[in-house]
C-alpha positions in Angstrom: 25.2 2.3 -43.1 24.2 -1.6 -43.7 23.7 -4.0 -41.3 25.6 -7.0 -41.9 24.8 -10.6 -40.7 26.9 -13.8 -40.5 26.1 -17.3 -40.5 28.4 -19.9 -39.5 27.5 -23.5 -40.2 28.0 -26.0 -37.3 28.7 -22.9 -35.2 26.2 -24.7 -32.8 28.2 -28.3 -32.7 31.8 -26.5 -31.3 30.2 -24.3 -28.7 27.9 -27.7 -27.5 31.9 -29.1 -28.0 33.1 -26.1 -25.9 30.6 -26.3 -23.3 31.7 -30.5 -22.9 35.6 -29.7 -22.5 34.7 -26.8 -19.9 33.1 -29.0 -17.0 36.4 -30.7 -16.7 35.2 -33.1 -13.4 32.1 -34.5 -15.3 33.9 -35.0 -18.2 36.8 -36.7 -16.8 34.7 -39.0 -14.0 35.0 -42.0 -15.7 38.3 -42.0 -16.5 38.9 -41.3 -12.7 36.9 -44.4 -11.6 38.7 -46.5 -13.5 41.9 -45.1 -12.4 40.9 -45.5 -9.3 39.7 -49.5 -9.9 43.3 -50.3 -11.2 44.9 -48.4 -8.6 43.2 -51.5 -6.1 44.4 -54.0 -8.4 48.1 -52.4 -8.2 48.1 -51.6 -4.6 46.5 -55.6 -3.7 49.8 -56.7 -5.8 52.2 -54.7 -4.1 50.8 -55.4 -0.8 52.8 -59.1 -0.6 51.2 -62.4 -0.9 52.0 -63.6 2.9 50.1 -60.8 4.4 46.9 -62.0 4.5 44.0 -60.0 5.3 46.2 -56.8 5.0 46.1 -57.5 1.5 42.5 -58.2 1.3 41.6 -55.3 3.1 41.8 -53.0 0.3 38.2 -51.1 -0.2 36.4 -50.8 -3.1 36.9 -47.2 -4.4 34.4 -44.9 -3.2 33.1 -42.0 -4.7 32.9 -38.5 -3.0 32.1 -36.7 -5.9 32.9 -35.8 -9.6 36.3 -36.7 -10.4 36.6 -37.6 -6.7 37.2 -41.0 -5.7 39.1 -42.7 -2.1 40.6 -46.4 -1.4 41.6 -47.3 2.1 43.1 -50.2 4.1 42.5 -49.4 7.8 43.9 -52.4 9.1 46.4 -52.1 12.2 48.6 -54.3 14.2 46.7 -56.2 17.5 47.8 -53.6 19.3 45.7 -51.1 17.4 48.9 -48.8 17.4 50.4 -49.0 13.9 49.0 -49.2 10.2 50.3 -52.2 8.7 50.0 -50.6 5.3 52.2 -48.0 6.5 54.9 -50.9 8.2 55.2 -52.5 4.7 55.4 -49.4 2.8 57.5 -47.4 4.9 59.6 -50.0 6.8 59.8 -50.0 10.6 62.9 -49.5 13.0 65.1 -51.8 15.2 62.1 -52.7 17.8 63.8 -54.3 21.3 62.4 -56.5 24.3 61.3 -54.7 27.2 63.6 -55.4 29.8 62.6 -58.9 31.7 61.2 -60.2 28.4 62.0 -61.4 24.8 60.1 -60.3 21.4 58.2 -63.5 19.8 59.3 -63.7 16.3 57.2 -66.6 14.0 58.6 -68.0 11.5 56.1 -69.9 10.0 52.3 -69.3 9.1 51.5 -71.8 12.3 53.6 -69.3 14.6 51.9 -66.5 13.0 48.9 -67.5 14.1 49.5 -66.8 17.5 47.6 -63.9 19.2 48.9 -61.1 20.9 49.3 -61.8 24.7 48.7 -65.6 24.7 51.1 -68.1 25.9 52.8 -70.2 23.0 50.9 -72.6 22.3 52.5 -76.3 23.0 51.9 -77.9 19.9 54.9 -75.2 18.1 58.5 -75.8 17.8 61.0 -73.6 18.6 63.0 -72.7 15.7 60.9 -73.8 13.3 57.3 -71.8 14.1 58.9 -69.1 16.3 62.0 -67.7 18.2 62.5 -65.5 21.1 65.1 -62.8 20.9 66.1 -59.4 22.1 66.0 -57.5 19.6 64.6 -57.8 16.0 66.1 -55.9 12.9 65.2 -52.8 11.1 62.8 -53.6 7.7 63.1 -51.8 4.6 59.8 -50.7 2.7 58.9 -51.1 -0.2 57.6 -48.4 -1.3 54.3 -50.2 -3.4 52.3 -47.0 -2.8 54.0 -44.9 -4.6 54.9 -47.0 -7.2 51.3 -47.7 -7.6 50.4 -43.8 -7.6 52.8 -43.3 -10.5 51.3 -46.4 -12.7 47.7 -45.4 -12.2 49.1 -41.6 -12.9 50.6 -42.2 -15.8 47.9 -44.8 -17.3 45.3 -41.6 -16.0 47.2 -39.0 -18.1 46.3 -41.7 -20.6 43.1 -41.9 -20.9 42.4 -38.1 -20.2 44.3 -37.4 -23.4 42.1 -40.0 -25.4 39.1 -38.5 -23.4 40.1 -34.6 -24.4 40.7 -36.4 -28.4 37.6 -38.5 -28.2 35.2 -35.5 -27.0 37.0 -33.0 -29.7 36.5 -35.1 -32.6 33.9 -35.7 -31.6 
């Protein structure tokens, strides 16, 4: 019996190829970090432009590890009940006076500068930077979260396919 031997040339280049494609977080963390940059940029513009600091409160995405990447806005109403994120995405319900009282409604960036428990102040006109009522209706959400998630998904399925190409070919 012979021994037989085999060379294969540029054997060495696809398993160093192979080895690249196998450590799928590594390979894919810059394409996640940018996801996550323009998945700010998406959820800032579907935030609104009259909220304010609700839209500026979007973080910076942070990293947690490979691959791994978070973006918050913790602001919440004076209160420190609700998520205002949530309110605009989701919508709210019917919301009615307590009994004795009416529900301040602004109407006007001076009304809504009002805080939470203070008198009106006298310089506002009724009807024009606020009105008291009973009750106040029920608000739709948008639904700018998801519609973000689904942009930055599809733009991330993207440029993992050009990554997966780019790392082939080499």
């Amino acid at each position: 019996m012979s021994a037989f031997s085999y060379s294969i040339t540029g054997m060495d280049k696809v398993l160093a190829k192979i080895k690249t494609l196998s450590d799928a977080p590594k390979l894919f963390d810059r394409d996640f970090q940018r996801a996550a940059q323009r998945g700010v940029r998406y959820l800032v513009e579907g935030t609104g432009k009259r909220t304010g600091n609700t839209r500026r409160g979007w973080t910076t995405p942070r990293k947690l590890g490979l691959s791994d990447y978070q973006v918050a806005n913790s602001l919440r109403t004076a209160d420190k009940r609700w998520s205002i994120v949530r309110i605009l995405d989701e919508g709210r319900r019917e919301v009615t006076a307590k009994s004795g009282k009416k529900l301040y409604i602004p109407l006007s960036t001076r009304g809504m500068a009002k805080r939470l428990g203070q008198p009106i102040p006298k310089g506002f006109i009724h009807g024009e930077d606020y009105v008291l009522a009973n009750k106040s209706k029920r608000v739709e959400g948008t639904k700018f979260i998801k519609k973000s998630n689904d942009r930055v998904g599809k733009e991330l399925s993207k440029d993992m396919s050009d990554t997966i190409q780019r790392t082939a070919n080499g």
